[in-house]
MARZA-129664 format. One record per atom (N, C-alpha, C): atom name; residue in one letter; x, y, z; residue number from 1. Coordinates in steps of 0.05 Angstrom, whole numbers, m for minus. Layout:
! MARZA-129664
> CA a X Y Z NUM
...
END
This chain:
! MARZA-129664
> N x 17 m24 0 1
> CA x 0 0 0 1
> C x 18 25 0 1
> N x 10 40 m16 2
> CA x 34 63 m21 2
> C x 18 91 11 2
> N x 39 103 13 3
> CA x 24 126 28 3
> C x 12 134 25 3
> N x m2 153 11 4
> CA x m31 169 m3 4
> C x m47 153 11 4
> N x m50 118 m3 5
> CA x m74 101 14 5
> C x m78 89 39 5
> N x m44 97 49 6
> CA x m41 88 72 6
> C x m58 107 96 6
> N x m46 142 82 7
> CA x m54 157 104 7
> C x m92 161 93 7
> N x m95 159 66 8
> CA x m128 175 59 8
> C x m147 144 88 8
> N x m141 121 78 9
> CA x m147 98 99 9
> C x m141 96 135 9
> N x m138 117 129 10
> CA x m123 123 161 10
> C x m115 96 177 10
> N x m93 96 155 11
> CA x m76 76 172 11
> C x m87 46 166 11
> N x m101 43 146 12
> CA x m118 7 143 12
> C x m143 15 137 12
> N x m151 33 164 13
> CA x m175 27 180 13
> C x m202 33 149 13
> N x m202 40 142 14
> CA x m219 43 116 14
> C x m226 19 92 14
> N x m206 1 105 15
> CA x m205 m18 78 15
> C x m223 m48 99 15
> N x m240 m36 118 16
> CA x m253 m49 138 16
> C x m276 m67 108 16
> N x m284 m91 103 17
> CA x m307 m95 81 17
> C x m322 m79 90 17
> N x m343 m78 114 18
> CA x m365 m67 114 18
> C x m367 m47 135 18
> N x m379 m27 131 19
> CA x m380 10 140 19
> C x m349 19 152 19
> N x m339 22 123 20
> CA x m314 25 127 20
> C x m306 62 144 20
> N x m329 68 136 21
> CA x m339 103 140 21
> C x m338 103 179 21
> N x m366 80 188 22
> CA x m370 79 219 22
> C x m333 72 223 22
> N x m314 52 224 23
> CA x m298 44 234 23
> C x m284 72 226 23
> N x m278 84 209 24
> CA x m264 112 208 24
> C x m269 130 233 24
> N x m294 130 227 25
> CA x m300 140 254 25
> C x m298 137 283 25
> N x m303 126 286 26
> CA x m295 107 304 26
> C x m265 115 315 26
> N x m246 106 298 27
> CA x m219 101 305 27
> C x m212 129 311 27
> N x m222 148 290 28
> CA x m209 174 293 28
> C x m227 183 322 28
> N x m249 176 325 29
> CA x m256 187 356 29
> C x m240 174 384 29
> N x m229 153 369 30
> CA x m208 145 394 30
> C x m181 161 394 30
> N x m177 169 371 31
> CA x m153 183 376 31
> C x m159 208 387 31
> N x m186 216 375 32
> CA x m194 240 391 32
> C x m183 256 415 32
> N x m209 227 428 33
> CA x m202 221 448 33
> C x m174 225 456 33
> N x m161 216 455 34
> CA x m136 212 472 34
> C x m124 243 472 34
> N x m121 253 437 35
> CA x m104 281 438 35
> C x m117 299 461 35
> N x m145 302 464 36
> CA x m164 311 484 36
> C x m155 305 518 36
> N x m152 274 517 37
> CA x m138 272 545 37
> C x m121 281 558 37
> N x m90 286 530 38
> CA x m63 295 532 38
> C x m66 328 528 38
> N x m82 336 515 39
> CA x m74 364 503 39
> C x m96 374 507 39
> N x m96 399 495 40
> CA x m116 418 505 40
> C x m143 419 470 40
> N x m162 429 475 41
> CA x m179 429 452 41
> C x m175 446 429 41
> N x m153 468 434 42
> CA x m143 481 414 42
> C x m120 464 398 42
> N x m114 447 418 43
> CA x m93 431 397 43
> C x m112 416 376 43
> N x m133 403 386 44
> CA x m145 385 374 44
> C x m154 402 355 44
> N x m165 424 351 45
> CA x m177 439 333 45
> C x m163 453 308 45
> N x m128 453 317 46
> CA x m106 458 302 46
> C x m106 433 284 46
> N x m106 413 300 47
> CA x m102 384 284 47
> C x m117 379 262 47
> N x m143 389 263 48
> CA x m168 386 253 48
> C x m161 398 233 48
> N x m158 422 233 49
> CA x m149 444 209 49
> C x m128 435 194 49
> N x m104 426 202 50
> CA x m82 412 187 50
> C x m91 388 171 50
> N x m107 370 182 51
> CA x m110 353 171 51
> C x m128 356 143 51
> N x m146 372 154 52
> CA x m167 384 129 52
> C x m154 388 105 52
> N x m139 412 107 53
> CA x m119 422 88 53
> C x m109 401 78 53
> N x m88 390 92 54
> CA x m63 376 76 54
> C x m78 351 56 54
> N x m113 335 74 55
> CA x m121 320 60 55
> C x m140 326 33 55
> N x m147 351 28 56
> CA x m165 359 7 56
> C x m140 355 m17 56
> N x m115 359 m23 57
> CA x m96 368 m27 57
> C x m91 332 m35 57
> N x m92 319 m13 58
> CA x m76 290 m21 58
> C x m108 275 m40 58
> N x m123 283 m24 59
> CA x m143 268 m44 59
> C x m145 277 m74 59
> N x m149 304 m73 60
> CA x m147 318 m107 60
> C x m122 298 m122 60
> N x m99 303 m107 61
> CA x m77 277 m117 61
> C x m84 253 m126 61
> N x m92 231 m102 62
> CA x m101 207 m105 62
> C x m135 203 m134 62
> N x m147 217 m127 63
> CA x m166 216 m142 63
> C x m158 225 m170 63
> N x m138 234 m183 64
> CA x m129 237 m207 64
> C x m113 219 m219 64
> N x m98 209 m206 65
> CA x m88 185 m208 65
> C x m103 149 m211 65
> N x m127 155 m196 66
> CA x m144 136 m196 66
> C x m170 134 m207 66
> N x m173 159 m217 67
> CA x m196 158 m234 67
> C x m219 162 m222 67
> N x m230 163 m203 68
> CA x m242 160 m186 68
> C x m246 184 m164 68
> N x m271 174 m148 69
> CA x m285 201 m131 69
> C x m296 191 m111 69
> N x m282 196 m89 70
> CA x m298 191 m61 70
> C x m298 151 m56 70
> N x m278 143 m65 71
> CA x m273 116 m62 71
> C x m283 106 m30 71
> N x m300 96 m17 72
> CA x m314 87 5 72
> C x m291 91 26 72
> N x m256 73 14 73
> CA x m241 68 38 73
> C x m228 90 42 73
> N x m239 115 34 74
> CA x m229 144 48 74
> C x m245 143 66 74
> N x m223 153 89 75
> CA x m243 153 117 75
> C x m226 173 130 75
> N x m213 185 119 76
> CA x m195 209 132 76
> C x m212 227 142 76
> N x m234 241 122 77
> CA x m264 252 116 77
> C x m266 249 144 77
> N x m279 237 155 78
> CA x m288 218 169 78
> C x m270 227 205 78
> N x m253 218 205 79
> CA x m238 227 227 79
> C x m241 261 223 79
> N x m231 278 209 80
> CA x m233 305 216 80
> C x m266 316 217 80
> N x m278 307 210 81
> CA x m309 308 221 81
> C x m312 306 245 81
> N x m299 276 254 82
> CA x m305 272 285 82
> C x m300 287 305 82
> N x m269 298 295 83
> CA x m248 315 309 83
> C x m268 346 314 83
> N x m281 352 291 84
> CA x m288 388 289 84
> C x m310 369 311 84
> N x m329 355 309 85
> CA x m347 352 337 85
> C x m332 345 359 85
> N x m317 342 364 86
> CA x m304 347 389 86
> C x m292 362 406 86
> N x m288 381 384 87
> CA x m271 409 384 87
> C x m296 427 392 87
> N x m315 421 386 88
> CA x m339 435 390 88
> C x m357 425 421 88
> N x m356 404 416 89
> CA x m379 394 451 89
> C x m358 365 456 89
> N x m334 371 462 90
> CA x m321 343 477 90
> C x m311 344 498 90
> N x m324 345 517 91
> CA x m305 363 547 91
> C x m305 331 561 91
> N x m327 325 555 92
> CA x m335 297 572 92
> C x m339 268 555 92
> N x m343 246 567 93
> CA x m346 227 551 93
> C x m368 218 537 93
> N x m386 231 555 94
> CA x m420 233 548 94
> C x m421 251 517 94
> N x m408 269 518 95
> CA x m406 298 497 95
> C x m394 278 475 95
> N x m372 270 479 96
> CA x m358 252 458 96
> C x m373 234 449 96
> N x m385 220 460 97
> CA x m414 195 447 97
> C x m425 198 428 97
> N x m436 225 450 98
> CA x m464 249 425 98
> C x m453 252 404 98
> N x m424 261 399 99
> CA x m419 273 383 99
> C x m415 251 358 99
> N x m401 229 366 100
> CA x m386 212 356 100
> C x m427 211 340 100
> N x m446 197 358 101
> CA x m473 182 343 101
> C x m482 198 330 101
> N x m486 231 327 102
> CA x m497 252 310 102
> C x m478 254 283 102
> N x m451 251 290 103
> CA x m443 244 272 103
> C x m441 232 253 103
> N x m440 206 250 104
> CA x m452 194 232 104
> C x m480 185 223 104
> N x m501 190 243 105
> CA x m530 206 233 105
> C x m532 225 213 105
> N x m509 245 212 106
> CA x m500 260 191 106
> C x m498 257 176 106
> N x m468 246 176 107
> CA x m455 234 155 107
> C x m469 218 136 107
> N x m488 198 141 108
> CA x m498 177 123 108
> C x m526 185 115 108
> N x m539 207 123 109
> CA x m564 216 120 109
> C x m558 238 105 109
> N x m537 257 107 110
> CA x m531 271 94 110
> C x m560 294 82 110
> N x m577 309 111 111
> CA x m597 323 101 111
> C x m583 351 93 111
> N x m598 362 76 112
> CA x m598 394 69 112
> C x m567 402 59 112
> N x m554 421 72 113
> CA x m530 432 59 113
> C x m509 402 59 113
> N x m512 395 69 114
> CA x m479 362 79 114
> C x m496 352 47 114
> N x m513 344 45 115
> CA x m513 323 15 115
> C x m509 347 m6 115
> N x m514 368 m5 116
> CA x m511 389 m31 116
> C x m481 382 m36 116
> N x m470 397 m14 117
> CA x m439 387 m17 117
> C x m428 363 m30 117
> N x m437 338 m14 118
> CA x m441 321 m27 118
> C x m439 317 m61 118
> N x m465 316 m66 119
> CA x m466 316 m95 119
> C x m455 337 m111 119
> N x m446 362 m101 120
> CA x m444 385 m119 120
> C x m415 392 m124 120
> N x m396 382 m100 121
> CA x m378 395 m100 121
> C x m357 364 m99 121
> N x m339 377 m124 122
> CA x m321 352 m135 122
> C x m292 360 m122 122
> N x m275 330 m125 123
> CA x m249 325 m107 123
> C x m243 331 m78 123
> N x m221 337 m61 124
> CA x m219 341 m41 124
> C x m239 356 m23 124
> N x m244 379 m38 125
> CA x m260 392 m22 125
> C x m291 382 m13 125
> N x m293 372 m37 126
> CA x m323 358 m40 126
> C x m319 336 m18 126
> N x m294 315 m23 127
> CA x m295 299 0 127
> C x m297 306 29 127
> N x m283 328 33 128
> CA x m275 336 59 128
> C x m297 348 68 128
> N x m309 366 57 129
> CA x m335 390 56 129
> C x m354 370 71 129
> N x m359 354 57 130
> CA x m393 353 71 130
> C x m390 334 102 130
> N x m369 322 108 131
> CA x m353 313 126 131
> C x m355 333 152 131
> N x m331 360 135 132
> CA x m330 383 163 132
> C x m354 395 169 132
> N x m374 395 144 133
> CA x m407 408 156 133
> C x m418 394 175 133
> N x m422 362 168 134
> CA x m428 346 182 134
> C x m419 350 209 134
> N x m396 342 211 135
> CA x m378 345 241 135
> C x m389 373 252 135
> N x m387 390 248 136
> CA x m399 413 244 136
> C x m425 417 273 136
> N x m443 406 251 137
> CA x m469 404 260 137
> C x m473 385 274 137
> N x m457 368 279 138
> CA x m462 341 304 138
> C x m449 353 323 138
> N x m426 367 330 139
> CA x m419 383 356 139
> C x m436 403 365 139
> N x m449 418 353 140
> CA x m478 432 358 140
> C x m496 413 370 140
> N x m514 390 356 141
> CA x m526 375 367 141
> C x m519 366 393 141
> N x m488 355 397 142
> CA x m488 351 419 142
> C x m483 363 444 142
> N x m476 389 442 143
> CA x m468 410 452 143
> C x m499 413 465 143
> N x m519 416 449 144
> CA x m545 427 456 144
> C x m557 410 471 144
> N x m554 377 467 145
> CA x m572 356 479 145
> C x m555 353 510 145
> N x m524 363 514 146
> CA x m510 348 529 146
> C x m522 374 550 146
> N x m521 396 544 147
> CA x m530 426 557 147
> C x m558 416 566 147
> N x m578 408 549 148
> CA x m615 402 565 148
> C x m613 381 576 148
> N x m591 359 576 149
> CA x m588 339 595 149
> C x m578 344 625 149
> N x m556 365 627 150
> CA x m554 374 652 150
> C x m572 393 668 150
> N x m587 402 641 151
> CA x m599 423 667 151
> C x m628 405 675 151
> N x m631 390 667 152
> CA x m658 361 668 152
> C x m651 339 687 152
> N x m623 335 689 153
> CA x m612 324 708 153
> C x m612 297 699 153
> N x m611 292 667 154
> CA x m612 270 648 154
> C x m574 260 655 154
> N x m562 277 651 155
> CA x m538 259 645 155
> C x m520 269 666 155
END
């Protein structure tokens, strides 16, 4: 596996047969996780941004070379999504959950602006785009549900 597929697969984890997207997720909310444990949320949110960039950039690459658009075992997408909801409502583990399950409620439902993107907007950005909206709008969701849970005395 050359690098491009190594890193767009984050590391394997994409080339999972089935919902290769959830296990992206997944993994990158574990790493999340952890940068969150060790570091502060501005780092994570630096990370987030680096990774965005450098990957719109490697996919426009990979996808010219391969002919191809939005190949399933990209899951890089996928982790910096998770990351911007965490950066947004991850203080706790509960917040991280929300975020992680709105997330790919997102992601795979893809309502309103996240599928426009989707369908409208070609290579990296297109990949990455409806991903960071997604992520986006699942740290909101959970931000908001984790907020009426404490003051309800739900969580």
């Amino acid at each position: 596996m050359d690098l491009q597929k190594l890193f767009l697969t984050f590391f394997g984890v994409g080339l999972a047969p089935k919902a290769p997207g959830t296990f992206g997720s997944i993994a990158g909310a574990v790493v999340g996780y952890f940068i969150l444990m060790y570091f502060t949320t501005t780092t994570l949110c630096l990370a987030t941004i680096l990774l965005t960039l450098i990957s719109i950039s490697i996919i426009d690459s990979y996808e010219a070379k391969t002919a191809t658009h939005d190949q399933s075992c990209i899951v890089i997408d996928e982790v910096a999504g998770v990351w911007l909801a965490f950066v947004i409502s991850g203080q706790t583990l509960t917040q991280m959950l929300l975020s992680l399950v709105f997330f790919r409620i997102f992601d795979i439902t893809k309502p309103s602006i996240i599928g426009r993107i989707d369908r409208n907007v070609k290579g990296g950005l297109g990949v990455m785009g409806d991903d960071i909206v997604a992520g986006f709008v699942a740290g909101v969701a959970s931000l908001m549900c984790y907020t009426l849970g404490v003051k309800y005395a739900i969580f």
